[in-house]
C-alpha positions as CSV (number, residue, x, y, z in Angstrom):
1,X,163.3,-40.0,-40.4
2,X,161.0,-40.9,-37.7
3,X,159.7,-38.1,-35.5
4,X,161.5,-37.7,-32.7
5,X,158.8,-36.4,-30.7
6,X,156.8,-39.7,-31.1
7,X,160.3,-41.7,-30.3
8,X,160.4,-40.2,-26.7
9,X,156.3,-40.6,-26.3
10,X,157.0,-44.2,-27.2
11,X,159.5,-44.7,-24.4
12,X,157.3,-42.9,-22.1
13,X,154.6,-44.7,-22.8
14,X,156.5,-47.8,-22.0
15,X,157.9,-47.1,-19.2
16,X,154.4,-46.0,-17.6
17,X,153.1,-49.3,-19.2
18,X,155.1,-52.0,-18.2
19,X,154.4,-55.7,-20.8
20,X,155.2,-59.0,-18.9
21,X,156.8,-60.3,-22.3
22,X,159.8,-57.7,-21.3
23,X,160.0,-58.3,-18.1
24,X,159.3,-54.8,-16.5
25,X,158.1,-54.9,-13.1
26,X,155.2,-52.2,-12.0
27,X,156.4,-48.9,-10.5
28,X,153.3,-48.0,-9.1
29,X,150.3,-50.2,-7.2
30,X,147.3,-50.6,-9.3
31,X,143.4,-51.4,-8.6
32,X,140.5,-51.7,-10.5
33,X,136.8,-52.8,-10.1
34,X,135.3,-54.1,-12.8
35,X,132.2,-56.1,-13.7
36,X,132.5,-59.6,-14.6
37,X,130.5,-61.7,-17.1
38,X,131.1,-64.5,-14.9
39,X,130.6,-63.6,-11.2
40,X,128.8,-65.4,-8.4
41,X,125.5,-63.3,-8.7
42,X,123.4,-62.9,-10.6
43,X,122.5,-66.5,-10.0
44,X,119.1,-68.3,-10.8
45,X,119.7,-71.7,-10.0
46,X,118.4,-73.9,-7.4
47,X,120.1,-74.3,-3.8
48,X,123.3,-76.8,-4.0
49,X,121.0,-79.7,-2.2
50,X,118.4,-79.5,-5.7
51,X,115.9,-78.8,-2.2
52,X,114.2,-75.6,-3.6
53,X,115.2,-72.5,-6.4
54,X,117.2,-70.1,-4.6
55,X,114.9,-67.2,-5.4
56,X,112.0,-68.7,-3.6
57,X,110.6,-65.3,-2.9
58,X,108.2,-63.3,-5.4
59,X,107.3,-60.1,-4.3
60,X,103.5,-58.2,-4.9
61,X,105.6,-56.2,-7.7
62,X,106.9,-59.3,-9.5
63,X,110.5,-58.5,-7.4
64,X,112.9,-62.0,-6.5
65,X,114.2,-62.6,-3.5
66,X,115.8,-65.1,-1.2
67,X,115.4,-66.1,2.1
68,X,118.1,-66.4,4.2
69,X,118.6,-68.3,7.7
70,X,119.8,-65.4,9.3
71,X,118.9,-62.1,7.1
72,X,115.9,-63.2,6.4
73,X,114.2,-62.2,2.6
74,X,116.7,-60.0,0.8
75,X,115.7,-58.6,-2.9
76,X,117.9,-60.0,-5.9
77,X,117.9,-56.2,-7.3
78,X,119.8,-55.1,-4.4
79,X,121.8,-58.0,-3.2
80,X,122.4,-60.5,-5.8
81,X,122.6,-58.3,-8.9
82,X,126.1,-57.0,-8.5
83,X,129.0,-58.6,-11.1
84,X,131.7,-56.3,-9.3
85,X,135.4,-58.1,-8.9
86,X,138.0,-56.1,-7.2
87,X,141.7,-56.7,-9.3
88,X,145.3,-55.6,-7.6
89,X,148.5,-55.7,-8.3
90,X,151.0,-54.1,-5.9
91,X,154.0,-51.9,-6.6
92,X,156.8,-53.5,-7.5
93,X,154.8,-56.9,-9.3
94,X,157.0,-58.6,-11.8
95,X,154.9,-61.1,-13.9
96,X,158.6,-62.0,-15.4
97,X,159.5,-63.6,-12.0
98,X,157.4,-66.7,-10.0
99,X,154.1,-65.4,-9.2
100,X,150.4,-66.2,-7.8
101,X,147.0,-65.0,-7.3
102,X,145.5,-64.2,-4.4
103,X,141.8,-65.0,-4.3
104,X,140.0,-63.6,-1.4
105,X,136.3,-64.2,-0.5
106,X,135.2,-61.6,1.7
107,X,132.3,-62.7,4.5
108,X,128.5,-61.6,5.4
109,X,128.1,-58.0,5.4
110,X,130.6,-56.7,3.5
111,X,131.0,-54.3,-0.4
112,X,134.8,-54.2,-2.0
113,X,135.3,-51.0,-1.6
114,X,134.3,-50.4,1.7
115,X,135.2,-53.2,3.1
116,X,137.3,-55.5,1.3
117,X,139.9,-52.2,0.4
118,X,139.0,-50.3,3.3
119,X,138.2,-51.5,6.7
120,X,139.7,-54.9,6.4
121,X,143.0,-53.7,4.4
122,X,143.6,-56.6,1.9
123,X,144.8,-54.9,-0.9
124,X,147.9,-53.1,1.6
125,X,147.7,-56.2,3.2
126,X,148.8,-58.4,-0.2
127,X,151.0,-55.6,-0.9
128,X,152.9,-55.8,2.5
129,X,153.1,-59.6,2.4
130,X,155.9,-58.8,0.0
131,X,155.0,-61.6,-2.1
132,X,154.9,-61.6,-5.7
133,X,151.3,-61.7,-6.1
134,X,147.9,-60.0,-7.7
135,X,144.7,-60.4,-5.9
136,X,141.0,-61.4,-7.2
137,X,138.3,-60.4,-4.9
138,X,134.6,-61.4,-6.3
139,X,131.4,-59.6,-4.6
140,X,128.6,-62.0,-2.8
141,X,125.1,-61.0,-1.7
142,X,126.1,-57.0,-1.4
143,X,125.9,-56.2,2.7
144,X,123.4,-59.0,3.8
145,X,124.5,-61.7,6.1
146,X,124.6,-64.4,3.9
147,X,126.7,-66.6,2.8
148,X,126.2,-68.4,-0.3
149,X,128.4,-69.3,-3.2
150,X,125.6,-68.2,-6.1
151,X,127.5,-69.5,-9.3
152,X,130.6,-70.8,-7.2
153,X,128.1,-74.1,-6.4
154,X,128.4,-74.8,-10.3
155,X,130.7,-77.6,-10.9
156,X,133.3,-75.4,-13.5
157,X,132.0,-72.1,-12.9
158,X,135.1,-71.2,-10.8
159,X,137.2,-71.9,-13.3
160,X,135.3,-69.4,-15.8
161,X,135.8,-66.6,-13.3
162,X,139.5,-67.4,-13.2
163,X,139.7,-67.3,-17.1
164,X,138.1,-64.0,-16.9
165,X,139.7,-62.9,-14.3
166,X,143.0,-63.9,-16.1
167,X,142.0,-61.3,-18.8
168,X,141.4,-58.4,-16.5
169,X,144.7,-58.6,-14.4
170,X,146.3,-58.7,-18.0
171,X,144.4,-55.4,-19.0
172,X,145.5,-54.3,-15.6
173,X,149.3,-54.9,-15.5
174,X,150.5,-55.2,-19.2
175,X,151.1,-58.4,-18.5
176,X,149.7,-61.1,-21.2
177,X,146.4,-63.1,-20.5
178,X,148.4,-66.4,-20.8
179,X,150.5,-65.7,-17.9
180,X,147.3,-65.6,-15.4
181,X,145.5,-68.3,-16.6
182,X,148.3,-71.0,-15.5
183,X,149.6,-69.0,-12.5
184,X,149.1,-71.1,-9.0
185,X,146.3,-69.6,-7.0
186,X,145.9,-69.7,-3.6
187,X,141.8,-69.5,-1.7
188,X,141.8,-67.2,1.2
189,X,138.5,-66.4,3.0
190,X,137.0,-64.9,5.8
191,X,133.8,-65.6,7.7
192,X,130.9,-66.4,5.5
193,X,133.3,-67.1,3.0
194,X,133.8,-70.6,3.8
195,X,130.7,-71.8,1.5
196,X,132.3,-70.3,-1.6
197,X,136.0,-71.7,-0.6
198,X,134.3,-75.1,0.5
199,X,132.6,-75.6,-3.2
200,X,135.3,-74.7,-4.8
201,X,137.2,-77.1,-3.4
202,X,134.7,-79.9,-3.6
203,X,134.4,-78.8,-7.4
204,X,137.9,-79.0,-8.1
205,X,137.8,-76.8,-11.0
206,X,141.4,-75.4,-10.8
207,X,142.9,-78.7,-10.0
208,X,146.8,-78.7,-9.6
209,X,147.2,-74.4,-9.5
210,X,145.7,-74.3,-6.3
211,X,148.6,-74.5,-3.6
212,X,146.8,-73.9,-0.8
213,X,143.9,-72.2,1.5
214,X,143.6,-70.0,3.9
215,X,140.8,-69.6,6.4
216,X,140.2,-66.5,8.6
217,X,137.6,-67.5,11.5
218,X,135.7,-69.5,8.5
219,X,134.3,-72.8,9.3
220,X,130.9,-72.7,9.8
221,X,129.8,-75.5,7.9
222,X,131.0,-78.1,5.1
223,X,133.6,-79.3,8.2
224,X,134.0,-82.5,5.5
225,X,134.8,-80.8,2.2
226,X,137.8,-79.0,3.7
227,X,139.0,-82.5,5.3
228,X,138.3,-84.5,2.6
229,X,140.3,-81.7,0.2
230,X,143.3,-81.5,3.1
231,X,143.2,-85.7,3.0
232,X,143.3,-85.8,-1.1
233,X,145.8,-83.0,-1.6
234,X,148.8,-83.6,0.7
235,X,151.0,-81.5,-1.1
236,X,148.9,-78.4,-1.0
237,X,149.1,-76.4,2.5
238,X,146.0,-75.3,4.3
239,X,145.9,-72.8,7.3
240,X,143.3,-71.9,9.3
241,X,142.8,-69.4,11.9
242,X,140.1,-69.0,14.2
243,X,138.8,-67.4,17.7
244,X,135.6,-68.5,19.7
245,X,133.0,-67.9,16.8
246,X,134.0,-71.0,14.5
247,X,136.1,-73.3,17.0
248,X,133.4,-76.1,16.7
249,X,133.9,-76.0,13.0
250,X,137.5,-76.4,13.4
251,X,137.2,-78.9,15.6
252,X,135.3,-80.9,13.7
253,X,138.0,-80.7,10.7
254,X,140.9,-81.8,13.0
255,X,139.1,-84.4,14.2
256,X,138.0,-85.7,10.7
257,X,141.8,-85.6,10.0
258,X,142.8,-87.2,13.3
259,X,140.6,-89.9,12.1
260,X,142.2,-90.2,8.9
261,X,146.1,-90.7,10.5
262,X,146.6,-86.7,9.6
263,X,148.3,-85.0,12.1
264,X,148.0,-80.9,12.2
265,X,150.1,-78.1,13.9
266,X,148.8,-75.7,16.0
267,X,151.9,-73.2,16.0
268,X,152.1,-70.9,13.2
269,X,154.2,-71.9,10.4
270,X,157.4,-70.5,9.6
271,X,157.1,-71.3,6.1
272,X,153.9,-72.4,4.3
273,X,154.7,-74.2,1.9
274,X,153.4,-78.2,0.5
275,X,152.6,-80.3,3.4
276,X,151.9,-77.7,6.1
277,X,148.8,-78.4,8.0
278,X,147.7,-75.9,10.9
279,X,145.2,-74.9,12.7
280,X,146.1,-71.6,14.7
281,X,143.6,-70.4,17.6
282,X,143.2,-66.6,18.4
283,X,141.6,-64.4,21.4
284,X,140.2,-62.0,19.0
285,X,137.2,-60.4,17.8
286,X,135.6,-61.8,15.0
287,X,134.6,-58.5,13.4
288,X,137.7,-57.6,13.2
289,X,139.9,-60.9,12.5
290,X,141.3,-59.8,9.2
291,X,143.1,-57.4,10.7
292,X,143.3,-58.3,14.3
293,X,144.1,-62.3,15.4
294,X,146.8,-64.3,16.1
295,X,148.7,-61.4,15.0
296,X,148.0,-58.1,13.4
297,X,147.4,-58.5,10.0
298,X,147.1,-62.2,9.8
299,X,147.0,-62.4,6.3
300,X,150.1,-60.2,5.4
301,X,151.5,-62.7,7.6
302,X,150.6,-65.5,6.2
303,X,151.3,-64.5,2.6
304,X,154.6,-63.6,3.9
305,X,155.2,-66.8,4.7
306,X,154.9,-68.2,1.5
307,X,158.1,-70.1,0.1
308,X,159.2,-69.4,-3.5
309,X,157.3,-66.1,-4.8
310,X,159.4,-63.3,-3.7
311,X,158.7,-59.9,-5.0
């Protein structure tokens, strides 16, 4: 007869481990950050235009660095050595039901924890949205104002991330690998995190699971990938939010699309869902925008909004 001391530490065990194959939903929010075989940095590769290596910098001691427009030379051992991901899942996720993944790309100055978690709120942010969702949140160049995509500029490296990715919200959940690596994605990025977003779009390497984009005060460049992507995927939605320090980069998007026939809205949407189009201005800060635009926690919003993936 089986011991029923190992019966009940069975159920227990289950019930503190929920598997996606039996539908249980989480009963408790969980967060991990974890290194990644396939992050954006370390990356020794060559700038997207093929102009000059990224690490163009070699210091007395044999160090690599980069030089950025506006940090000027920053070390690769202590800005572009870190493989960190951030991986979420909110109370209540249930992997059984319709569900997406959240991919957040955090802007110039900024670590996961500190930032991403802390001052800017995304993870309570997702979890608020009440939408049925686990978040992905990759680290850049570590605190330095820059911007660049590292690995994301490699035509399929995006979707190796994802696949990884896939694995480490199934280790995270109880959910099984499979699940993630079909579930619809959509891009949301701040700030500097438009070159990331904007190669990944002009890669294409999720293709159909991307439903849509969202940009927090995040065109600073690339005005033509995001218009050409808006243009070739009309049944994806794309938002984007802005105050004073990327309104000529929003500008120049609408009018690509106003040039193309494509008409956007500037009122936020009720629903975002295939189709919607809009770009929404805000008196705010740009420090702060994450938290603080055309409404407080503009993401939650957002996310909120999203038809069909109700927690």
């Amino acid at each position: 007869m089986p011991d029923r001391r190992a019966i009940v530490a069975g159920l227990l065990a289950t019930v503190a481990f929920p598997v996606a194959g039996l539908g249980a939903r989480l009963h408790k929010a969980m967060s991990t950050i974890v290194p990644f075989k396939a992050s954006p940095f370390p990356y020794r590769g060559r700038l997207p235009d093929g102009s000059a290596a990224f690490l163009d910098v070699t210091g007395a001691d044999g160090r690599r660095g980069h030089t950025s427009p506006r940090g000027g030379i920053y070390w690769e051992d202590e800005t572009y050595s870190d493989r960190s991901t951030l991986l979420a899942a909110p109370k209540g996720f249930d992997p059984a039901k319709p569900a997406v993944i959240v991919v957040f790309l955090h802007g110039n100055g900024a670590t996961l924890q500190r930032d991403v978690v802390g001052r800017q709120r995304v993870v309570a942010q997702v979890e608020a949205s009440n939408l049925n969702a686990v978040l992905v949140a990759p680290q850049f160049a570590r605190d330095a104002q820059d911007s660049s995509a590292g690995n994301f500029w490699t035509p399929g490296y995006f979707a190796k991330f994802m696949s990884e990715a896939a694995q480490g919200l199934a280790k995270l959940t109880g959910a099984r690998a499979a699940k993630f690596e079909t579930m619809p994605v959509v891009l949301a990025a701040y700030s500097g995190g438009y070159n990331p977003a904007a190669f990944i779009l002009g890669n294409g390497d999720i293709g159909a699971r991307l439903l849509g984009v969202i940009l927090l005060d995040a065109v600073f460049d690339e005005a033509d990938i995001f218009a050409d992507w808006i243009a070739r995927h009309r049944k994806s939605f794309f938002v984007s939010a802005y105050g004073k320090s990327s309104a000529s980069g929003n500008a120049e998007i609408q009018q690509l699309l106003a040039q193309k026939g494509i008409n956007a809205s500037a009122d936020p949407p009720k629903r975002l869902e295939a189709g919607t189009i809009a770009f929404l201005t805000a008196d705010a800060a740009h420090d702060s925008f994450v938290t603080k635009a055309f409404v407080n926690n503009p993401l939650q919003w957002l996310l909120g909004r999203l038809h069909g993936f109700p927690r």
